[in-house]
C-alpha positions as CSV (number, residue, x, y, z in Angstrom):
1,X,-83.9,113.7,-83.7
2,X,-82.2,115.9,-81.4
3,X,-81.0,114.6,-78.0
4,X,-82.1,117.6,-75.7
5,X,-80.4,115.4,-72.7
6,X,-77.3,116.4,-73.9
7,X,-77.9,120.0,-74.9
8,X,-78.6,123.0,-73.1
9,X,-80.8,124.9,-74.9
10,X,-83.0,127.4,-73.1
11,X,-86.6,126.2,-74.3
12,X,-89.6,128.4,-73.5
13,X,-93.0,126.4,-74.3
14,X,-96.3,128.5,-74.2
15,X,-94.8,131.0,-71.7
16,X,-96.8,134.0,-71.0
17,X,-97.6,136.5,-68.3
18,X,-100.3,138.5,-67.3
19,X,-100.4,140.9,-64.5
20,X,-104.4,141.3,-63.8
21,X,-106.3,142.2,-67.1
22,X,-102.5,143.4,-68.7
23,X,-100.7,141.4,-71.1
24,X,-97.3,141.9,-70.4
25,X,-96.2,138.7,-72.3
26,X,-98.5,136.7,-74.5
27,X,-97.6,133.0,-75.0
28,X,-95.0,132.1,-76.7
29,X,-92.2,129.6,-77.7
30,X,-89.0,129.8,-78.2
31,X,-85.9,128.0,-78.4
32,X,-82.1,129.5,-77.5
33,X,-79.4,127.4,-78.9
34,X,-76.7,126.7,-76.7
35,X,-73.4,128.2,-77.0
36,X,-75.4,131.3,-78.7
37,X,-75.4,135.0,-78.3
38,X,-79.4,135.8,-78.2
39,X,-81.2,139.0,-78.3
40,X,-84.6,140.0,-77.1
41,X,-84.8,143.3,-79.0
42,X,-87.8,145.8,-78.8
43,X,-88.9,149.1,-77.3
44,X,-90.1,150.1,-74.0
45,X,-93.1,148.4,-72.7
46,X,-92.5,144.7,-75.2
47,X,-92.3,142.4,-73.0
48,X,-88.4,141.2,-73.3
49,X,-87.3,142.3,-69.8
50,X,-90.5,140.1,-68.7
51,X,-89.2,137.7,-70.7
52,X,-85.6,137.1,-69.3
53,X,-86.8,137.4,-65.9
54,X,-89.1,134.8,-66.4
55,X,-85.8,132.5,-67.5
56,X,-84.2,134.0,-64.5
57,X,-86.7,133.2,-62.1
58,X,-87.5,136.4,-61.2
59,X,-91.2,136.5,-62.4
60,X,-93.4,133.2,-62.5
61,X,-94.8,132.7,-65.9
62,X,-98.2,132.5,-65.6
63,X,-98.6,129.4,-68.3
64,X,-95.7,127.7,-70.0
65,X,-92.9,126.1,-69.1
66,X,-88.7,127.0,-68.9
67,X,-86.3,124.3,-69.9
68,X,-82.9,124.6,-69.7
69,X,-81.5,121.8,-71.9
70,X,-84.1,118.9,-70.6
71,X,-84.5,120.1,-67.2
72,X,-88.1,122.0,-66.0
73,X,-87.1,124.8,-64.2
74,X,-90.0,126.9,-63.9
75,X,-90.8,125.8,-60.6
76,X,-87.2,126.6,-59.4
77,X,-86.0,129.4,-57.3
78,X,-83.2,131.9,-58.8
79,X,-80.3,130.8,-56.9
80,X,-80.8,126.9,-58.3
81,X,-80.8,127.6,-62.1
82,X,-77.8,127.5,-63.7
83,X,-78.2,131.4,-64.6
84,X,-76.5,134.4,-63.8
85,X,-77.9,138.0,-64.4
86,X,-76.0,141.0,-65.2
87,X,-77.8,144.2,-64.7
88,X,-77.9,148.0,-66.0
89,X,-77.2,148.5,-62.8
90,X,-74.0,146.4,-62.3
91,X,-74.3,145.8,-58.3
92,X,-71.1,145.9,-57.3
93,X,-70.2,145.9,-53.9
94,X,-68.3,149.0,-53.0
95,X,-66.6,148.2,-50.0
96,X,-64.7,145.2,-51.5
97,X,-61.8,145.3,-54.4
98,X,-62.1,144.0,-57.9
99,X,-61.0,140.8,-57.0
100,X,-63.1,139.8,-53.9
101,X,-65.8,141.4,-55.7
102,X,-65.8,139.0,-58.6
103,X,-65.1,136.1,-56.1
104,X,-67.7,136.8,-54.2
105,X,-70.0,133.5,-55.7
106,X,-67.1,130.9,-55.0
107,X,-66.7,132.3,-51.4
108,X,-70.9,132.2,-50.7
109,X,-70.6,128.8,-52.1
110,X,-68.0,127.7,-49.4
111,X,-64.7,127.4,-51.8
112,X,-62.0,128.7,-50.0
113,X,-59.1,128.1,-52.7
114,X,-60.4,131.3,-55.3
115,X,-57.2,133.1,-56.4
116,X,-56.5,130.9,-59.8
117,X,-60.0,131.1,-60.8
118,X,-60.7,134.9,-59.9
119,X,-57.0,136.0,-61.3
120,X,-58.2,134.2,-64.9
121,X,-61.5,135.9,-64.9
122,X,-60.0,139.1,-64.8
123,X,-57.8,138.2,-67.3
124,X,-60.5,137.1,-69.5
125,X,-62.4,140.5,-69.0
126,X,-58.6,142.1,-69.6
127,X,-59.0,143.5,-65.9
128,X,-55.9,141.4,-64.5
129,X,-54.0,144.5,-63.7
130,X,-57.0,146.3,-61.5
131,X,-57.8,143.5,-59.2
132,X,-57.0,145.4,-55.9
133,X,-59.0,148.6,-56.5
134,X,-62.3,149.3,-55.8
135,X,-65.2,150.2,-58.3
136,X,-65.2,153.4,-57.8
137,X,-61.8,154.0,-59.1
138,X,-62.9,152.2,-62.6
139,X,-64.8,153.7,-65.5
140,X,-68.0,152.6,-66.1
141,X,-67.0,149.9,-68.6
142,X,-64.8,148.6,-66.2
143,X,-67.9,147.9,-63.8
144,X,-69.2,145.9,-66.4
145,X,-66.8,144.0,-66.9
146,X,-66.2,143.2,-64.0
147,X,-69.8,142.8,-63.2
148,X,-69.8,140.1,-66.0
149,X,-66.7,138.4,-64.4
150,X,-68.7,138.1,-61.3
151,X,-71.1,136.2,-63.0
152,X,-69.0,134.3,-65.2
153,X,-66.8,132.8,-62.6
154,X,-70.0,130.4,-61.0
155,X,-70.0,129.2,-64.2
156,X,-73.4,129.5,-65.2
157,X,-75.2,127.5,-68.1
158,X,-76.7,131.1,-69.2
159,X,-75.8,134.5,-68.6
160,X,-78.8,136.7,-69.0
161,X,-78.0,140.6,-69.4
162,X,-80.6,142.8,-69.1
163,X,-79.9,146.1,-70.9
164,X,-76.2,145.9,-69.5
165,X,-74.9,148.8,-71.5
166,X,-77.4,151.2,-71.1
167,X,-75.7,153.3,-68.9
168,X,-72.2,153.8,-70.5
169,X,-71.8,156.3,-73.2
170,X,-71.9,155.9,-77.0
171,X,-68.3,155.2,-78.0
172,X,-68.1,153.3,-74.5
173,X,-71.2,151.2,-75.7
174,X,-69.7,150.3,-79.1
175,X,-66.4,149.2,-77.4
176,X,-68.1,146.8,-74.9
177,X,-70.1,145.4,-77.5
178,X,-67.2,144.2,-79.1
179,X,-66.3,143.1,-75.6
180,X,-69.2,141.3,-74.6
181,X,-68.6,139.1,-78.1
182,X,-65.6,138.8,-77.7
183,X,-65.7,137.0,-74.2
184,X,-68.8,135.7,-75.3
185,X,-66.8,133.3,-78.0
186,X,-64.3,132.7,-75.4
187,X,-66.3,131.1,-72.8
188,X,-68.7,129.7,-75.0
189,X,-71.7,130.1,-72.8
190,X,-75.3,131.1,-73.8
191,X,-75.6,134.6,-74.0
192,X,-79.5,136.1,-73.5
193,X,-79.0,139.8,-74.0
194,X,-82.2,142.3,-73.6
195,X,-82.1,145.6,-75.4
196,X,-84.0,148.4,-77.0
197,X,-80.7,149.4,-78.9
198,X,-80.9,147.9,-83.2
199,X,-77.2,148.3,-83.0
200,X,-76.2,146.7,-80.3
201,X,-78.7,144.0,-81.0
202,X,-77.1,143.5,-84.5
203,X,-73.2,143.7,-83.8
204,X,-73.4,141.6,-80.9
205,X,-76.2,138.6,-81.5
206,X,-76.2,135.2,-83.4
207,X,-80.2,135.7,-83.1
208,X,-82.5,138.4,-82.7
209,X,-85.7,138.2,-81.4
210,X,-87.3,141.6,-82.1
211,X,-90.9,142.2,-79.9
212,X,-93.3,143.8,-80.1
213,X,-96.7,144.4,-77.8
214,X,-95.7,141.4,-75.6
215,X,-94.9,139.2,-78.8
216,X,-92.3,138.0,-81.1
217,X,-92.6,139.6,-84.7
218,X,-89.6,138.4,-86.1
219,X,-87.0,135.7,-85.5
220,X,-83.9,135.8,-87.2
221,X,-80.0,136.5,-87.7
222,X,-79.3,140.2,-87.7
223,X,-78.8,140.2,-91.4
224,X,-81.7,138.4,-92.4
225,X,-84.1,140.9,-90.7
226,X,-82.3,143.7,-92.2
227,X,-82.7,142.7,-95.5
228,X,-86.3,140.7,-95.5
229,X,-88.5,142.2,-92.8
230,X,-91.5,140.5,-92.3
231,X,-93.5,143.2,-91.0
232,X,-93.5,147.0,-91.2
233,X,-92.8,147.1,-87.5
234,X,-89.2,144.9,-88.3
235,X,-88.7,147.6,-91.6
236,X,-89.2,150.2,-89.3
237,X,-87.4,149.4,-86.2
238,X,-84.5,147.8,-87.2
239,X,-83.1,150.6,-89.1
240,X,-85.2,153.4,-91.4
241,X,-86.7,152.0,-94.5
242,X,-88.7,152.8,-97.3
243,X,-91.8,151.9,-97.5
244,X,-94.5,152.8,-101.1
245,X,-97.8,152.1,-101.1
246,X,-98.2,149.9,-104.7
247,X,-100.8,148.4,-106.8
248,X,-100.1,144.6,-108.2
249,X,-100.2,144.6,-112.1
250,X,-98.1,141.3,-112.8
251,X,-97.3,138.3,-111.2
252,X,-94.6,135.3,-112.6
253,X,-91.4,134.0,-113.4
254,X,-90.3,134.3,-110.0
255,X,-90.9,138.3,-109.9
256,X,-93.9,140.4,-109.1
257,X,-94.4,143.8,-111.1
258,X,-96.1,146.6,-109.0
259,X,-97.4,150.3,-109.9
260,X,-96.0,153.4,-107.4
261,X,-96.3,156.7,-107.9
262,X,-96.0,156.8,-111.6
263,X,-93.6,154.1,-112.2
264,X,-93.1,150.2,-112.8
265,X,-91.5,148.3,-109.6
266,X,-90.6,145.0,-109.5
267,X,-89.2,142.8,-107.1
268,X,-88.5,138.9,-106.0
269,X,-91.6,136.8,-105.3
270,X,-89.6,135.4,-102.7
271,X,-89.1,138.7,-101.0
272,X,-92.6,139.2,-100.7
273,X,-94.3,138.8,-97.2
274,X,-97.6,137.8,-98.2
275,X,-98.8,136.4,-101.6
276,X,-99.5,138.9,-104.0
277,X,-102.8,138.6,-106.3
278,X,-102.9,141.0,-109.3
279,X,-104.9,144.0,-108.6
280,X,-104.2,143.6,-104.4
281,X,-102.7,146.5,-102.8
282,X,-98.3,145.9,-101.7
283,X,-96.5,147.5,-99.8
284,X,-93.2,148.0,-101.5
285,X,-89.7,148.7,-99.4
286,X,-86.0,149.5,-99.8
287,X,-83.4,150.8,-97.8
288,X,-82.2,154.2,-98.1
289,X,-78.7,152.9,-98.6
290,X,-79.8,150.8,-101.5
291,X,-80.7,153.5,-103.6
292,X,-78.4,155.7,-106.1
293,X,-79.5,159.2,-106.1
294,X,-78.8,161.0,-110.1
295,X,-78.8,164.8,-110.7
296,X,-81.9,164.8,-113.0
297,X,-79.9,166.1,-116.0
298,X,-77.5,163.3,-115.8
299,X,-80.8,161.0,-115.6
300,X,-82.5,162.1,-118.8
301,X,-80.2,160.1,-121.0
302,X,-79.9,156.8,-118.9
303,X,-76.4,157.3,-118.4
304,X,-74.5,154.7,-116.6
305,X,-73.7,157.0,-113.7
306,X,-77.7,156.8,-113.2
307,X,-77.4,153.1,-113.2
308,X,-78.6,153.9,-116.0
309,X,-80.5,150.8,-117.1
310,X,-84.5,149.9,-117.3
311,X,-83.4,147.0,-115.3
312,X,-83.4,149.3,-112.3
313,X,-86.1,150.2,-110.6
314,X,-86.8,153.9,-110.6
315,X,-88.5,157.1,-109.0
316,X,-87.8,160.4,-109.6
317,X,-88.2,163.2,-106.6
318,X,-87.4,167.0,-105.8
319,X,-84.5,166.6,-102.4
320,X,-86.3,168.6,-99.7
321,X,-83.5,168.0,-97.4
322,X,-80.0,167.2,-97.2
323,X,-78.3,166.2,-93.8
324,X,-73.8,165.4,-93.8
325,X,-73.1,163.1,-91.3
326,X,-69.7,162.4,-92.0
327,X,-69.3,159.4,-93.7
328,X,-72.7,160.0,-95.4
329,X,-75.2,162.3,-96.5
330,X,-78.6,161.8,-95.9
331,X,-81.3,163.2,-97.9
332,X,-85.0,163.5,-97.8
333,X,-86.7,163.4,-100.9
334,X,-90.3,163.8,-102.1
335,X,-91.2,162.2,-104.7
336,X,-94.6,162.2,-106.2
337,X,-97.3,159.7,-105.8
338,X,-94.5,157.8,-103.2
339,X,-94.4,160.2,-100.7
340,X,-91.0,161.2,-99.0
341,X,-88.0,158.7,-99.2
342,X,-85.1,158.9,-97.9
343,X,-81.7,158.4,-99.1
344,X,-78.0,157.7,-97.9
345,X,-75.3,158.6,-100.3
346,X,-71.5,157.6,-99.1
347,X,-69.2,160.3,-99.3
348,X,-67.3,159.4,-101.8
349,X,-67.3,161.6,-104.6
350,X,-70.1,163.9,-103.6
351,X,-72.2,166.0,-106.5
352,X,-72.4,169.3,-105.5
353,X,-75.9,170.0,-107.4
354,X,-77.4,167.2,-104.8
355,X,-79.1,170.6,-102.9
356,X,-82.6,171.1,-101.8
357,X,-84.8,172.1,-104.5
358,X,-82.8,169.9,-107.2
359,X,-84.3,167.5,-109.4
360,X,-83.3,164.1,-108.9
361,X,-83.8,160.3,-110.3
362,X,-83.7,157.5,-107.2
363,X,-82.8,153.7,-108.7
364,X,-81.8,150.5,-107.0
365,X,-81.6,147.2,-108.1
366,X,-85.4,145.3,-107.6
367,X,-83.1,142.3,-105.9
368,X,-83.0,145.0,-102.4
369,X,-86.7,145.5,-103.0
370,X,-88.9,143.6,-100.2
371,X,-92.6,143.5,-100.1
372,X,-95.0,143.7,-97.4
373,X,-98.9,143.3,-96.3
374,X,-100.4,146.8,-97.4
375,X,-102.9,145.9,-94.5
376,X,-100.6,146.9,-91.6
377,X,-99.5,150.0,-90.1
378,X,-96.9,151.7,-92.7
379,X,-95.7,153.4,-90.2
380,X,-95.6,150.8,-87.2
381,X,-91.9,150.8,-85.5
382,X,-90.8,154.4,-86.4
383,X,-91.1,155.8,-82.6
384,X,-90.1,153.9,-79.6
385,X,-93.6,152.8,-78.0
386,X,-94.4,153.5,-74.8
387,X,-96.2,150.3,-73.9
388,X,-97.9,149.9,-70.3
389,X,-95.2,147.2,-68.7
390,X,-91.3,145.9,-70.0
């Protein structure tokens, strides 16, 4: 059994939070591992914000409790957790330079002697160089960075950012998320980071915790939700995925054999959400990367440019769309009985008969197939929700 004296894992037990007859948060529990980078993921309106202010100690749950290691904090104030908060917003002080901004904590808490411990901060957030300017002479990733120093330097038992790169432009975003990891494995400190942004969530987190209406759908590693999504909301959020509505014909040997739109599917048992019963309804789902995309007249024969084996499964389709990206293309296909699926082909050697209007054969291997409860939304997670609080 685990000693939780000695660790310092953030520990949420029934925590939930209601403002009047509105759920913002319904209770849950869960455990941040210490030393971990954590993500609350989910649209607007899911509850995540709630839920890191209600470790920061900026909302009072209204049950549950908030342990950090095997201290109850719930009943403590901000200022005497062992947390720090980074915002969207950053906060800096603009009157004061880099440096006094960032030992700003040490001086509040009466230490006089900052210079060695504010001088390898900013070297830690590679801001050494910058310490006498002010923030308005820094880019916006600067801020951050600095903004994260700032809250570094009390060294906290958690750093909680709340949508910290929000405001910083897309090839600005994917550099600080490399950033944030990076000093993340550094220090060594829990990292609790909220976002709405798959991406981020995924490069940057140990663990994701995707939400959804105030509660936690899936729990996971960024890979493992990817690839084995629980729910259509997880298929559809994290990423695009296809998703067939099926009939179950066969069940055994580890494998469950499915009917959709014309054709024989099969995939893993084990990849299967809920337990399928022969003649219950599946839904069947594969991402568009997974699937190889075959002129139809290359297709007839099976060839091995098709994949060209029974083993696979297969559709075939008419492209209605075709969309170059660069280092893909993406195309929209509608195949009968299955509705339309999409596909991403790598640019790589790229068919020029792949056009809208051509006829086409889609296979993938039934190992990347994942199966779902037909009962739920099939279309749950596509758009961002616009719930009633964050």
């Amino acid at each position: 059994m685990t000693d939780t004296s000695a660790s310092g894992d953030v520990r949420l037990t029934g925590i939930s939070k209601t403002y009047g007859s509105f759920t913002a948060v319904h209770p849950l529990d869960l455990t941040v591992p210490q030393g971990s980078f954590f993500a609350l993921l989910g649209a607007s309106g899911c509850g995540k914000t709630t839920t890191l202010r209600m470790i920061a100690g900026l909302e009072d749950p209204t049950t549950g409790t908030v342990l950090l290691g095997d201290r109850d904090v719930t009943d403590l104030p901000p200022h005497k957790r062992p947390v720090n908060t980074v915002f969207q917003s950053y906060a800096l002080f603009p009157h004061l330079t880099i440096h006094e901004n960032v030992a700003f904590g040490l001086r509040r808490r009466g230490i006089r002697s900052v210079r060695k411990q504010v001088g390898e901060m900013l070297d830690l957030v590679q801001l050494g160089d910058l310490a006498q300017r002010k923030p308005h002479q820094l880019s916006g990733g600067q801020q951050q960075r600095v903004a994260v120093a700032r809250a570094l330097i009390n060294h906290p038992q958690v750093l909680l950012l709340d949508e910290p790169l929000g405001a910083l432009d897309l090839k600005l975003r994917r550099q600080m998320q490399l950033e944030l990891k990076r000093i993340q494995t550094e220090v060594g400190i829990t990292f609790v980071h909220v976002t709405h942004d798959q991406e981020e969530a995924m490069t940057m987190a140990d663990t994701v915790a995707v939400m959804n209406g105030g509660r936690v759908e899936q729990l996971g590693a960024p890979a493992e939700l990817y690839e084995a999504p629980r729910t259509t909301f997880v298929a559809n959020f994290l990423g695009t995925s296809n998703l067939i509505e099926a009939k179950v014909t066969a069940t055994g040997g580890g494998e469950v054999e499915v009917a959709a739109g014309g054709a024989t599917l099969r995939l893993p048992a084990d990849r299967c959400a809920t337990a399928p019963a022969v003649g219950g309804r599946l839904l069947v789902g594969v991402r568009p990367e997974k699937i190889s995309l075959t002129h139809a007249e290359d297709a007839a024969d099976g060839s091995p440019a098709s994949g060209g084996t029974t083993a696979r499964n297969r559709l075939t389709g008419t492209i209605v769309a075709a969309s170059f990206i660069g280092v893909s293309t993406q195309y929209v296909i509608d195949s009968p009985g299955s509705g339309e699926l999409q596909v991403y082909v790598q640019n790589i050697e790229r068919d020029p008969r792949l056009v809208p209007g051509a006829e086409v054969a889609l296979d993938w291997n039934p190992a990347h197939t994942f199966g779902l409860d037909a009962a739920q939304d099939i279309a749950a997670g596509v758009t961002d929700g616009t719930a009633e609080a964050a």
